[in-house]
Backbone bond lengths (Angstrom), bond angles and torsions (degrees), N, CA, C in turn:
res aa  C-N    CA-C-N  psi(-1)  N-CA   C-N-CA  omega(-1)  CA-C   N-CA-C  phi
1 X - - - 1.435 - - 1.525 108.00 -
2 X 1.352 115.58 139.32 1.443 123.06 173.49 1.623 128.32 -68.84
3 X 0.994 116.27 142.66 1.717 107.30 -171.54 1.907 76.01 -86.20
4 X 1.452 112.69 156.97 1.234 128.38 133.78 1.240 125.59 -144.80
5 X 1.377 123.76 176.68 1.516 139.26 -129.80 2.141 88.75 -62.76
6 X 1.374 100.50 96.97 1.586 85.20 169.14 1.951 97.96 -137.87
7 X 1.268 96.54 37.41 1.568 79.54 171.25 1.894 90.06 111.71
8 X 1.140 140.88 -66.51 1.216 147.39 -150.30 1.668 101.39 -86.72
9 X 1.068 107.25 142.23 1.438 147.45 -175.09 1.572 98.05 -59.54
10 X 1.158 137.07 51.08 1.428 136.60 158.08 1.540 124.70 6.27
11 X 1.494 123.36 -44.73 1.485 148.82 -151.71 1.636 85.67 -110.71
12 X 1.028 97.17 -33.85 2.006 101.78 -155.09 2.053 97.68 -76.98
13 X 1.342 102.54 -50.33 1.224 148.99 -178.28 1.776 93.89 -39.79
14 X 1.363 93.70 -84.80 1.940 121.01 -173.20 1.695 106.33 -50.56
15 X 1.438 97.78 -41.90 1.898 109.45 162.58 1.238 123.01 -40.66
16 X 1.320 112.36 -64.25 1.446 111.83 -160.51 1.576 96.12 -107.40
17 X 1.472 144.57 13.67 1.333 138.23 92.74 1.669 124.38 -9.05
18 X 1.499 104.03 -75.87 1.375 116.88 176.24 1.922 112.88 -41.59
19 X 1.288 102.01 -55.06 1.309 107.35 -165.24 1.411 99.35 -77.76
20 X 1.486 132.36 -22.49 1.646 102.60 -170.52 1.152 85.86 -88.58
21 X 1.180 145.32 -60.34 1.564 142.37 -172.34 1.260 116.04 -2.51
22 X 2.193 100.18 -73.42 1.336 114.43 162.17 1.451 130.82 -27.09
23 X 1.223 95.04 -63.37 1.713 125.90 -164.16 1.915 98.59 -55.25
24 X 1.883 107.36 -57.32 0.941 103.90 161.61 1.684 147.50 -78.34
25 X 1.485 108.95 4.13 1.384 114.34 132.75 1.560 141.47 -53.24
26 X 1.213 95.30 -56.59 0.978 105.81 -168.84 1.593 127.05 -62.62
27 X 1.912 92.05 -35.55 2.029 109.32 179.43 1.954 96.68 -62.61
28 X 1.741 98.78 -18.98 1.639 83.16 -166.22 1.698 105.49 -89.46
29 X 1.088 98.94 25.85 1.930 106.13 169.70 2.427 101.69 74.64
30 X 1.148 97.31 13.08 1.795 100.09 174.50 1.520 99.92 -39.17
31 X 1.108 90.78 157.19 1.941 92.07 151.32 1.372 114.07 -85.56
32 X 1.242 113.91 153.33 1.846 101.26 172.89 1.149 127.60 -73.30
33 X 1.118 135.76 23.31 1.244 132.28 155.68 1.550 112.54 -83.90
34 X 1.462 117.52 -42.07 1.618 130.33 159.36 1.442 119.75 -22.47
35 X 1.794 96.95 -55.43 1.200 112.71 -169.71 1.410 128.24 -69.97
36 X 1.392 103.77 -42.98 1.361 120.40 155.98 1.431 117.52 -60.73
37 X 1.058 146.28 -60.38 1.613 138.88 156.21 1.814 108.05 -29.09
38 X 1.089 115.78 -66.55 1.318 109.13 -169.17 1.593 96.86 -67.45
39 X 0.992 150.54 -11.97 1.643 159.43 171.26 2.019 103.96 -62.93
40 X 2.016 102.88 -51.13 1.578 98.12 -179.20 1.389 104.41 -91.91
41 X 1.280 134.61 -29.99 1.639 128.52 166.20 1.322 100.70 -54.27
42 X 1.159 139.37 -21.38 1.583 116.26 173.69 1.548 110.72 -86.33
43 X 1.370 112.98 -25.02 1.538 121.56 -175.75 1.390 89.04 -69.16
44 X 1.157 126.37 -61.46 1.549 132.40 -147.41 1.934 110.43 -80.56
45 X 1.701 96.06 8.94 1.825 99.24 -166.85 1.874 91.42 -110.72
46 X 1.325 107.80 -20.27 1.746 123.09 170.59 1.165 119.89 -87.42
47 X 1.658 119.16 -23.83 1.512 140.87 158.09 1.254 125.05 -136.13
48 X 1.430 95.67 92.00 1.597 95.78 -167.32 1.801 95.23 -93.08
49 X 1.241 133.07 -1.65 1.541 133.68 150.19 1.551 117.94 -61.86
50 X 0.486 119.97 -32.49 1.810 131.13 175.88 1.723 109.86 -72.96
51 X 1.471 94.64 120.42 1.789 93.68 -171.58 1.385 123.47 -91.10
52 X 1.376 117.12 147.21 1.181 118.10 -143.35 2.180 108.82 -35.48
53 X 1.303 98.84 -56.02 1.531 126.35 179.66 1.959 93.29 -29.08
54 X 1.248 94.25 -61.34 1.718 87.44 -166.03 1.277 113.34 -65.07
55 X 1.638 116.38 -31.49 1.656 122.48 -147.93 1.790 102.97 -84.60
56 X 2.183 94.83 -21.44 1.614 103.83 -177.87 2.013 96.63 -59.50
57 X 1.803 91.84 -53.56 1.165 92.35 -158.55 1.647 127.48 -53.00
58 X 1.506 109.98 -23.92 1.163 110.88 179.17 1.375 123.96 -92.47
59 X 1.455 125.05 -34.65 1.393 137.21 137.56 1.164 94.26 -16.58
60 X 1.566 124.59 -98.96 1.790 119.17 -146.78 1.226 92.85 -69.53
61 X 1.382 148.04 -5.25 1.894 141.69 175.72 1.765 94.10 -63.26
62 X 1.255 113.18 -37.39 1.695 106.36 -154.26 1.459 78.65 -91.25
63 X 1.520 116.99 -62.03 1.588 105.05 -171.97 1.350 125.63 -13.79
64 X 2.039 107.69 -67.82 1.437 104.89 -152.29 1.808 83.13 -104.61
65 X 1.261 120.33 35.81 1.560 110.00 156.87 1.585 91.56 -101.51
66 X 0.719 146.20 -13.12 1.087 138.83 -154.46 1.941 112.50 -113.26
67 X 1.046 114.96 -37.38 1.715 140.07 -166.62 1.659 93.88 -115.39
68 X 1.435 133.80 -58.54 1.242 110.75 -178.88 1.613 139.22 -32.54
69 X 1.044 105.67 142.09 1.534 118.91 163.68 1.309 115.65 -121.75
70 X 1.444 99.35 140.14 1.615 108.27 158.97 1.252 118.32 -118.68
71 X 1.481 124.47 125.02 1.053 125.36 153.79 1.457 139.16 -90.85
72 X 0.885 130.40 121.67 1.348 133.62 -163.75 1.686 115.39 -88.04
73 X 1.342 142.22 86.83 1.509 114.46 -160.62 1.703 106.72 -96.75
74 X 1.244 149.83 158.54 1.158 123.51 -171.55 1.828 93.34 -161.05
């Protein structure tokens, strides 16, 4: 079901969609590619107007802002 305009953060909303999806891929041992798919099918089930191309890109944007690491070795 689609969020619409009722007060709630749409972007904010489809995010933390994105991330439990992930999150709950991932505790269930997926491969990460799984995880990430089930990460833009959750973006894309809060915006089902948004085409696939954009909904990947912003899905995995929150993902690996969120889960990334950098290591720096020097």
């Amino acid at each position: 079901m689609a969020r619409r305009e009722t007060g709630i953060d749409p972007a904010g909303y489809a995010a933390g969609a994105a991330l439990a999806a992930f999150r709950s891929a991932r505790n269930a041992g997926k491969p990460a590619v799984e995880c990430y798919r089930a990460g833009v099918a959750a973006w894309r089930r809060i915006h089902p107007d948004h085409s696939p191309e954009y909904a990947a890109k912003q899905a995995v944007g929150v993902i690996l802002a969120r889960h990334a690491r950098l290591t720096i070795e020097g």
